[in-house]
Each structure stands twice: as structure tokens, then as C-alpha cells.
C-alpha positions as YAML, in Angstrom:
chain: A
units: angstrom
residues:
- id: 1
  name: UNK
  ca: [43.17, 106.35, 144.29]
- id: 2
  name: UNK
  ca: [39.58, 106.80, 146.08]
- id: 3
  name: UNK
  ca: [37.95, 106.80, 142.69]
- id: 4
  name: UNK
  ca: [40.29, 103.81, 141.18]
- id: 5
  name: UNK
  ca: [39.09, 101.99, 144.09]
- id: 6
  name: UNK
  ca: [35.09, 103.50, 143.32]
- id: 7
  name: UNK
  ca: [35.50, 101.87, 139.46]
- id: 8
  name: UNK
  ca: [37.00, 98.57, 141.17]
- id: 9
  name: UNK
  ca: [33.51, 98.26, 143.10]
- id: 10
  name: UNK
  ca: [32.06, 97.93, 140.01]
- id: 11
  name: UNK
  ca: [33.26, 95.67, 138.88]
- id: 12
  name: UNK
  ca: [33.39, 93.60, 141.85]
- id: 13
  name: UNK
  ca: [29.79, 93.93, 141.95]
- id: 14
  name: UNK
  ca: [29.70, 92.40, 138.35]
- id: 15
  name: UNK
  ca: [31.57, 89.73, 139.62]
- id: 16
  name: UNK
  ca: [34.68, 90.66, 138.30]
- id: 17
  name: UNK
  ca: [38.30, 90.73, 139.50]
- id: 18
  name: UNK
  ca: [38.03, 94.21, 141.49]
- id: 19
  name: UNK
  ca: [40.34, 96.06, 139.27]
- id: 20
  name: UNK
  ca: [39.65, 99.85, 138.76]
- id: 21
  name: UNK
  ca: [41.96, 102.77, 137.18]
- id: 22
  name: UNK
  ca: [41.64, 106.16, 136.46]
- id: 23
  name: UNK
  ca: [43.59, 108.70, 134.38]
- id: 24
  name: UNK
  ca: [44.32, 112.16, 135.92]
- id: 25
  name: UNK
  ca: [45.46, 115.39, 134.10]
- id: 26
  name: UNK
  ca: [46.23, 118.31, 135.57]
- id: 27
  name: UNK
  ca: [44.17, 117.74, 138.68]
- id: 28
  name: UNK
  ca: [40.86, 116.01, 136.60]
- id: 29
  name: UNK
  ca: [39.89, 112.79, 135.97]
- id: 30
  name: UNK
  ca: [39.79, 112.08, 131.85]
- id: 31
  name: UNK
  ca: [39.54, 108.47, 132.12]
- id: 32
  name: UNK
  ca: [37.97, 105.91, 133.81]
- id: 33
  name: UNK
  ca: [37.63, 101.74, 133.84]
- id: 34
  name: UNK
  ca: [37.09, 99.00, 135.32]
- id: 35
  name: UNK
  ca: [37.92, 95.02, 134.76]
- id: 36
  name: UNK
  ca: [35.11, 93.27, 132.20]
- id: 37
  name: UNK
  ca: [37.38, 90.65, 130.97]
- id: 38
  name: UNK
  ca: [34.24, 88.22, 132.08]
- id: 39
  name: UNK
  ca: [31.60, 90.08, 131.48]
- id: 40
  name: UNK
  ca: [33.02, 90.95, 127.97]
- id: 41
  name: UNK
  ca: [34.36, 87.89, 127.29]
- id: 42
  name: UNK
  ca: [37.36, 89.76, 126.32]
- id: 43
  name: UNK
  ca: [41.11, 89.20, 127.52]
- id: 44
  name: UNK
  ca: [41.91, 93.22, 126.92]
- id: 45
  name: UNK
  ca: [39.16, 94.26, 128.94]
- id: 46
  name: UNK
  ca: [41.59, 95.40, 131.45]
- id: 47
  name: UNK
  ca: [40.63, 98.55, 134.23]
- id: 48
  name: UNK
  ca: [44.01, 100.49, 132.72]
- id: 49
  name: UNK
  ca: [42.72, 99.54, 129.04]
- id: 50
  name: UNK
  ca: [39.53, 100.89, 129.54]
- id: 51
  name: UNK
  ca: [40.47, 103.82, 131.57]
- id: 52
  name: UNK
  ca: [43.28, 105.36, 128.61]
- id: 53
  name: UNK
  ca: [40.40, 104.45, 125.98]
- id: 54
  name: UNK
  ca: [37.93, 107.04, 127.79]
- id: 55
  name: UNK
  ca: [40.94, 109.14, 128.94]
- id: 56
  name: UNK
  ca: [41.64, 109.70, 124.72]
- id: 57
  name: UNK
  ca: [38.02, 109.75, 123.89]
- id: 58
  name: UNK
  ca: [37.97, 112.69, 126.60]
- id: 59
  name: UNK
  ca: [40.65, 114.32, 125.48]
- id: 60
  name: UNK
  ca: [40.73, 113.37, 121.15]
- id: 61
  name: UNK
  ca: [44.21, 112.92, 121.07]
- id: 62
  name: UNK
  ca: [46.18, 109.02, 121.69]
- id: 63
  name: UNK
  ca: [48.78, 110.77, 123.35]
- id: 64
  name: UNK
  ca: [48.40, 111.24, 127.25]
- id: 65
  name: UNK
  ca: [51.67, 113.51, 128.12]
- id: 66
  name: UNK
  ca: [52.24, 114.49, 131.55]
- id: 67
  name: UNK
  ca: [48.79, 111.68, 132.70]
- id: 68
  name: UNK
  ca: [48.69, 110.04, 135.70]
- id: 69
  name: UNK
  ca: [46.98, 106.83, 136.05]
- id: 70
  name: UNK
  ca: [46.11, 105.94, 139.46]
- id: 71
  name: UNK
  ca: [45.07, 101.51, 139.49]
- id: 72
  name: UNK
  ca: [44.60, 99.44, 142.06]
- id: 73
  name: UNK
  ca: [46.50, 96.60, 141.35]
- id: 74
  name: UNK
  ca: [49.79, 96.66, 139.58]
- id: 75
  name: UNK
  ca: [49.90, 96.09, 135.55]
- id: 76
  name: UNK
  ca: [50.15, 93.40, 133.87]
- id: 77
  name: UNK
  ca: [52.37, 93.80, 130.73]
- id: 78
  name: UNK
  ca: [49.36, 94.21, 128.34]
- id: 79
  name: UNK
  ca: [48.35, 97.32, 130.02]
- id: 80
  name: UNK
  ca: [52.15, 98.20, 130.70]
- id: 81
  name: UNK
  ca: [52.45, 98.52, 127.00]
- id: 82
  name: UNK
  ca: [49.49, 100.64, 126.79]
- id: 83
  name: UNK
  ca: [50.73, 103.06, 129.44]
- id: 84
  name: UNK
  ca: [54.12, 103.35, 127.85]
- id: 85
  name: UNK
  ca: [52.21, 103.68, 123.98]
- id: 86
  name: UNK
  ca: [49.77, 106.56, 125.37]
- id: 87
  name: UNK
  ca: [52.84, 108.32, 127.09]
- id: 88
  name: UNK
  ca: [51.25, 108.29, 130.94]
- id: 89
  name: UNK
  ca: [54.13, 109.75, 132.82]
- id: 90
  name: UNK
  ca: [53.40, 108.66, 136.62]
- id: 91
  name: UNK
  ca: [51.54, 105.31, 137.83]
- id: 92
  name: UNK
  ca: [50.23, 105.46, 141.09]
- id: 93
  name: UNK
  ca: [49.52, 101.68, 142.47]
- id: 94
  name: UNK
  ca: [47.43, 100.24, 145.18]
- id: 95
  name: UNK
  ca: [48.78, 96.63, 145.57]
- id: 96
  name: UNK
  ca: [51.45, 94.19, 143.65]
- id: 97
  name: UNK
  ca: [50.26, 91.63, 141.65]
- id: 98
  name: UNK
  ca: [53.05, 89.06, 142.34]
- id: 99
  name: UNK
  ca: [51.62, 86.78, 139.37]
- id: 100
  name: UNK
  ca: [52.03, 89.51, 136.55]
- id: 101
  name: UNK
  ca: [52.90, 92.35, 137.63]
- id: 102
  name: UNK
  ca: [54.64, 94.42, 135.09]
- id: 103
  name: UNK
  ca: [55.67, 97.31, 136.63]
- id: 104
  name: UNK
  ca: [58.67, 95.96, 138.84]
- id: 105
  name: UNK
  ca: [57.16, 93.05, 140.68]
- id: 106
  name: UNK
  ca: [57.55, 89.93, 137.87]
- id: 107
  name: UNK
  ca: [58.74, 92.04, 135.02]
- id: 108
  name: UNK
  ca: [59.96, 95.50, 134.53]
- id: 109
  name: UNK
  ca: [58.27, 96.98, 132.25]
- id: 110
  name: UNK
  ca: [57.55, 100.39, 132.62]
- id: 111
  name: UNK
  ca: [60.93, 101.16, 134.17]
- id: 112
  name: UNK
  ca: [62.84, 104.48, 132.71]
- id: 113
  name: UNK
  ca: [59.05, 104.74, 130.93]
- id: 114
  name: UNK
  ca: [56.99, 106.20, 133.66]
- id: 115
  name: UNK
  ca: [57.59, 107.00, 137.27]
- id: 116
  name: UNK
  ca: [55.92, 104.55, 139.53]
- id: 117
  name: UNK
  ca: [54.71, 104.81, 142.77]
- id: 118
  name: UNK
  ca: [53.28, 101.45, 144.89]
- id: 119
  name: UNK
  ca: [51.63, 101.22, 147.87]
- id: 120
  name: UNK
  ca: [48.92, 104.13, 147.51]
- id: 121
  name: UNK
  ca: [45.80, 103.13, 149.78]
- id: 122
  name: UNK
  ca: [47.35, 99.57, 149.67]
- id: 123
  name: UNK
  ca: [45.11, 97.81, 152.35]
- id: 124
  name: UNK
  ca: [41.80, 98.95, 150.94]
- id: 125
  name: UNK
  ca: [43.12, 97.70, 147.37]
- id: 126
  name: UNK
  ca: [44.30, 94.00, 148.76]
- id: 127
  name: UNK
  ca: [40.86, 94.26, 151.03]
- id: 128
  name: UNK
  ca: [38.86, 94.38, 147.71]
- id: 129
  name: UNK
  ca: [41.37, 91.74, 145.96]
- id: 130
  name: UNK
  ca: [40.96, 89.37, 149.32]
- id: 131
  name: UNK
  ca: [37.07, 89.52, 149.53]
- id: 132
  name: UNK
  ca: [36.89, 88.38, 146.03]
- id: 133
  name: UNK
  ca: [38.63, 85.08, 146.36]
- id: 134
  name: UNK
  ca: [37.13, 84.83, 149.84]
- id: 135
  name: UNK
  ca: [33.82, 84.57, 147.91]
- id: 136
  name: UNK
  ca: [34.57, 82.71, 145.28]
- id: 137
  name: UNK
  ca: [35.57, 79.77, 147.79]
...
């Protein structure tokens, strides 16, 4: 989750919503993103999105068995669709996202799809999510 949380620095820094994800396979990160929705002016530039794009480029192959993607914030049902369409088996994330949160929270998505796991270096994830509104007031 340390290096979700890394990517999610980025894109704070951008001025982004401080999303980050990364894709793990047997033991090594294959994928990595961050949020650019803004910056791309793009509604899938998503952290998860951008992480399974570099995670198949890595790899040359769509399908992601046995992946783990590690985000910071919980999917939305965009990027639950992509985990479930790239076959990630385990999602390991930071903090809910109680206004579209796909992967239990608002909708269940991903359930009997992927085992999920919440709550994984939850403070420093809402921290990031927190100082982010804080400065946009």
C-alpha cells in the first residue's frame, strides 16, 4: 500500500484527487497509476485504470490472474468493472469511498469476483483524502 499511497502523492501534487493504485504479481509491482481525471480532462483517468493499463503493457497479456491491486480509496464501479474484466483476484483498500464505492460500501460490485480487503494503512489514505479538501477550502 506504501507505493499506492507514493502514486497518490502525485497526483495530489498535480492537484488531483490523491488516488494512487498499484498492481502486484507474485511479489512485484507490474502496474502503476495515479488519478488525472483533471489533468487529462478525462472521466476514465482513474488510479486503478491506469495502474491495470501499465500492469498489461508490463506483462502483454489483458488478463491479470492471480494480481493484486493494492488502491487507496475504494472503487468506484468503472474501475470495479475493470478489475473484474482483467481478472485481479485480491483488492487491497486504504479507505471507503462512501459516495461510490463499488466494492461493498454503495454497491457491491466486486463481490464473489475478487477477494477484498479494507482498511490497509487506512489513516494515511483518509490523511491524503482530508488534506485535499482542506485545501481546496
Amino acid at each position: 500500500m506504501k507505493a499506492a499511497i507514493d502514486e497518490a502523492i502525485i497526483s495530489f501534487k498535480l492537484g488531483e484527487m490523491p488516488v494512487g493504485a498499484v498492481v502486484v504479481k507474485d511479489g512485484i509491482i507490474i502496474g502503476r497509476g495515479y488519478n488525472l481525471k483533471e489533468t487529462e480532462k478525462d472521466a476514465t483517468q482513474h488510479a486503478e485504470i491506469n495502474a491495470i493499463k501499465d500492469a498489461c503493457k508490463s506483462i502483454g497479456d489483458w488478463r491479470l490472474n492471480g494480481a493484486s491491486l493494492y488502491v487507496t480509496l475504494e472503487p468506484c464501479p468503472m474501475c470495479a468493472g475493470a478489475i473484474i474484466e482483467s481478472r485481479i483476484k485480491r483488492v487491497y483498500v486504504g479507505a471507503e469511498s462512501r459516495d461510490n464505492g463499488a466494492a461493498g460500501t454503495v454497491y457491491d460490485l466486486l463481490n464473489k469476483k475478487a477477494e477484498v480487503y479494507f482498511g490497509i494503512m487506512e489513516d494515511e489514505c483518509k490523511k491524503l483524502i482530508n488534506d485535499f479538501f482542506s485545501r481546496l477550502r
